[in-house]
C-alpha positions in Angstrom: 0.0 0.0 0.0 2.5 2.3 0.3 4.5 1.6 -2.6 2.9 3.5 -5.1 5.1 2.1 -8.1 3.6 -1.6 -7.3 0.4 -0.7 -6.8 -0.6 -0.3 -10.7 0.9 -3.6 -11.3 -1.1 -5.2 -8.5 -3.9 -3.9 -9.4 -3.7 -4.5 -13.3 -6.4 -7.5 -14.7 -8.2 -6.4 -11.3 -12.3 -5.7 -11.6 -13.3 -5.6 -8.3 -10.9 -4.7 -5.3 -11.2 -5.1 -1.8 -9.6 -3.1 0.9 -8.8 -3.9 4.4 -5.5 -2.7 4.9 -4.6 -1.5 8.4 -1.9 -3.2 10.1 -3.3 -4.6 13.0 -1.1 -4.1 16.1 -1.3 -4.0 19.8 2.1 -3.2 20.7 3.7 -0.4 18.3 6.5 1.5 18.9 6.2 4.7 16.8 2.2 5.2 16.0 2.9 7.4 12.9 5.5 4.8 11.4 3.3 1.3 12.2 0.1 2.3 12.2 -0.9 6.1 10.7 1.3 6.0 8.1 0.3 2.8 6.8 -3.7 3.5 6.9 -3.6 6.8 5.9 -1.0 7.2 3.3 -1.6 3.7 2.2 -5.0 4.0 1.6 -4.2 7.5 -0.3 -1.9 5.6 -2.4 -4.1 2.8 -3.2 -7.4 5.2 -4.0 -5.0 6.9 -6.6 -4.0 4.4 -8.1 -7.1 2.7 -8.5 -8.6 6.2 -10.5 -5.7 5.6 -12.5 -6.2 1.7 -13.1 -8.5 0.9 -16.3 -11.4 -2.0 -15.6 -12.2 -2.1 -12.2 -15.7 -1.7 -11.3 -16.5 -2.3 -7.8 -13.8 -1.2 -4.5 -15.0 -2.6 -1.3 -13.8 -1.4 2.2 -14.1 -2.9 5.0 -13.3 -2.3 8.4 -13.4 -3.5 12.1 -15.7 -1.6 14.3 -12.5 0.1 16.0 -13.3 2.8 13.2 -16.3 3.7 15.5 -14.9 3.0 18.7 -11.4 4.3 19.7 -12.1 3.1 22.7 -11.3 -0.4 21.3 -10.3 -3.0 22.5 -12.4 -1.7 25.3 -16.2 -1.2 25.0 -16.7 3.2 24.8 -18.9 4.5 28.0 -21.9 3.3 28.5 -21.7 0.4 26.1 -22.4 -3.3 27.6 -21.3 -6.2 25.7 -25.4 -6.9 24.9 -25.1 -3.2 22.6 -23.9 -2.8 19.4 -21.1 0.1 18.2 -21.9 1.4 15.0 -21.9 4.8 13.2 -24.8 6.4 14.8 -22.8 6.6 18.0 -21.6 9.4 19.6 -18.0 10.0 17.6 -15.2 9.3 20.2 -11.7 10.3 20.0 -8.9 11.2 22.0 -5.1 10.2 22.6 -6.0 7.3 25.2 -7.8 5.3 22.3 -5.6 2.6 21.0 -3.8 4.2 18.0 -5.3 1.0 15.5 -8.7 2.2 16.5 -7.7 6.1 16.5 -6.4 5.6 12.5 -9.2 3.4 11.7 -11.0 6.1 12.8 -9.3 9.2 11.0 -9.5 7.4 7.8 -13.3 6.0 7.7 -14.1 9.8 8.5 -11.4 11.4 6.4 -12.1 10.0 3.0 -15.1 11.5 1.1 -15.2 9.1 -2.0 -17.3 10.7 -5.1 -19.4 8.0 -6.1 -19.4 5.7 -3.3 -22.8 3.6 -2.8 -23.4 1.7 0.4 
């Protein structure tokens, strides 16, 4: 993802591409270099090259529901394990979310993407 003079080549022959690229640690050492970088930048990288790529048709993103909870791998206040987390929750973020969840977070909410369709 963040080699953006492989990513034409991976993505050549490719009609529908999906996207779940956060590297998923619990124990980093530099947040920007492990974890921001990677999703953010990455995912830059890969949305370019994929306006650039002839014959795909269809992206799909998917994502854990650390994009809505920052909070992860602890349940945000008020939550029990019976609720579900989802995107009509109250947006939480702050420096003592894990940094997974926080960058899962800045890029779900980051991205406007001209013709997306649920």
């Amino acid at each position: 993802m963040e080699d953006k003079v492989a990513l034409p080549e991976f993505l050549k022959g490719c009609q529908i591409v999906v996207h779940g690229g956060t590297p998923f640690q619990l124990d980093v050492e530099d947040v920007k270099a492990d974890l921001f970088d990677p999703t953010i930048k990455g995912t830059e990288n890969f949305l370019e090259a994929i306006q650039k790529t002839p014959g795909i048709e269809k992206v799909v993103f998917i994502a854990s529901v650390a994009a809505y909870n920052t909070n992860f791998p602890m349940l945000p206040d008020g939550k029990t394990d019976e609720d579900q987390i989802d995107e009509t929750d109250t947006p939480f973020m702050s420096e003592q979310g894990h940094p997974y969840a926080q960058a899962k977070r800045i890029m779900k909410f980051s991205r406007n993407l001209s013709n997306s369709t649920p």
